[in-house]
C-alpha positions, 0 to 999 in steps of 0.5 A: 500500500502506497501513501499519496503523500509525497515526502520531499527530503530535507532538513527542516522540511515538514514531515506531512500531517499526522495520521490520526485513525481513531486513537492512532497517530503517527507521522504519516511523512515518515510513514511514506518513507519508510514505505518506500524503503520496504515496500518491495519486500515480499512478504510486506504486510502494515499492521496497527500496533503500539499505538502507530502502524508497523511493518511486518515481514511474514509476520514479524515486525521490522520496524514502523512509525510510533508517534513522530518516532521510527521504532525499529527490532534489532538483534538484542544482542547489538541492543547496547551499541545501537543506543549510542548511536543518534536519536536511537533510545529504548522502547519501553512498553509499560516502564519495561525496557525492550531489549531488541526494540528502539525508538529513534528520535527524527533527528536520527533518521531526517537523513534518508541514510541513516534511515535507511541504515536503521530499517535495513537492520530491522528487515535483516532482523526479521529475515533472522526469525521464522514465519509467523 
């Protein structure tokens, strides 16, 4: 499913309206260009979830939109050193950390490659695990 929105790269640039559908909201901008990034990928489903939209491959979450943020599922073994990177901190669920699943904040992913960076690493995650 593609967005109509048209996203047009640059710092400071609005991102696009949030997506409001009932009690979800994300950054629809950001929505579209992570899309345009996975939607290729075969086995590529969106999914409500966390409060944004998520994209699952074959059943597994990559990554996704949660607010103005991208939240991303990493290998919990690289958890720590992803957190030291820009932008990126934990996403806690009920004031319980995540490990494998970060938050990163716009600053982190304005650019298109260090978004790209960060979804690839969901998607190669995701490959990692069994269908669902």
């Amino acid at each position: 499913m593609k967005s109509s929105y048209i996203w047009v790269s640059g710092g400071g640039q609005d991102r696009g309206p949030a997506c409001h559908d009932g009690e979800m909201a994300y950054d629809e901008g950001l929505a579209a260009r992570v899309r345009d990034l996975v939607g290729d990928e075969l086995g590529l489903t969106e999914k409500k979830m966390f409060g944004g939209l998520a994209m699952l491959l074959d059943g597994t979450m990559t990554c996704g939109v949660h607010g103005a943020e991208l939240i991303v599922r990493t290998d919990p073994a690289e958890h720590e050193a992803q957190l030291a990177e820009p932008g990126a901190h934990p996403f806690d669920v009920g004031g319980r950390q995540m490990k494998g699943w970060l938050l990163v904040a716009a600053y982190g992913c304005e650019q298109d490659t260090d978004l790209r960076r960060w979804v690839d690493r969901g998607v190669s995650y995701a490959r990692t695990l069994p269908p669902k």
